[in-house]
C-alpha positions, -999 to +999 in steps of 0.1 A: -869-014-171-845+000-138-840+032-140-807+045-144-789+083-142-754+091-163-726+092-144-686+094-146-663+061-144-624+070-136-597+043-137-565+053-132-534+030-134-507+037-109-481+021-093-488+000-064-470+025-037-486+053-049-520+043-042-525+061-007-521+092-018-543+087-048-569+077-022-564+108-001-573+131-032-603+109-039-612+117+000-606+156-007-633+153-033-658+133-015-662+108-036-675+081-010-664+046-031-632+034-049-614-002-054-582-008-059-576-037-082-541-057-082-524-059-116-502-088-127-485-076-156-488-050-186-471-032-214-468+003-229-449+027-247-419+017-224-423-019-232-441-046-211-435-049-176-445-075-143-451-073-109-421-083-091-434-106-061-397-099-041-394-063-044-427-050-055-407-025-071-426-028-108-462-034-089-493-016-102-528-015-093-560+005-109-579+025-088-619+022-100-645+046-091-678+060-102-688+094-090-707+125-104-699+147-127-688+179-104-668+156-080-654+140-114-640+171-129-630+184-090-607+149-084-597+155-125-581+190-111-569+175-083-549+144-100-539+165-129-507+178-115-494+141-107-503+131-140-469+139-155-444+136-126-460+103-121-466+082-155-500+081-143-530+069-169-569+077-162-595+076-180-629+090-176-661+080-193-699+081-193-717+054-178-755+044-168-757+033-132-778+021-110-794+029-081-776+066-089-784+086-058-755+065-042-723+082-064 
């Protein structure tokens, strides 16, 4: 069997506009790898929303990553004051990965 080492996956759903400055943070941290997925619609406690092709205005997108669990809990610090002011969602859980000496 492949070996595998624990490690932390974040996802964090944000609006669209947003996401450079989430990326930035991720930077700060050094955590080398993200995506940024697309999202086409969704709903919540404030009811369901879609992306709005014209104005982009309700557009939101999930930023992925896997990293350890110091740089985890460093970004987590980091993020935590936009968590609020933003509506931001992230989640952060174990996971067994893979060639681990590259997260």
């Amino acid at each position: 069997m492949v070996a595998t080492v624990q490690r932390k996956r974040i996802e964090i759903l944000v609006d669209t506009p947003l996401v450079p400055r989430i990326i930035r943070l991720i930077k700060e941290v050094d955590i080398s790898g993200w995506s940024v997925i697309k999202i086409a619609s969704g709903g919540g406690r404030d009811g369901r929303w879609d992306h709005d092709e014209v104005t982009g205005a309700a557009a939101k997108s999930i930023i992925l990553m896997i990293a350890n669990e110091v740089k985890a809990s460093l970004f987590a610090d980091r993020i935590a004051p936009l968590l609020e002011s933003h509506g931001l969602l992230i989640t952060i859980g174990n996971v067994e990965v893979v060639r681990g000496d590259r997260f």
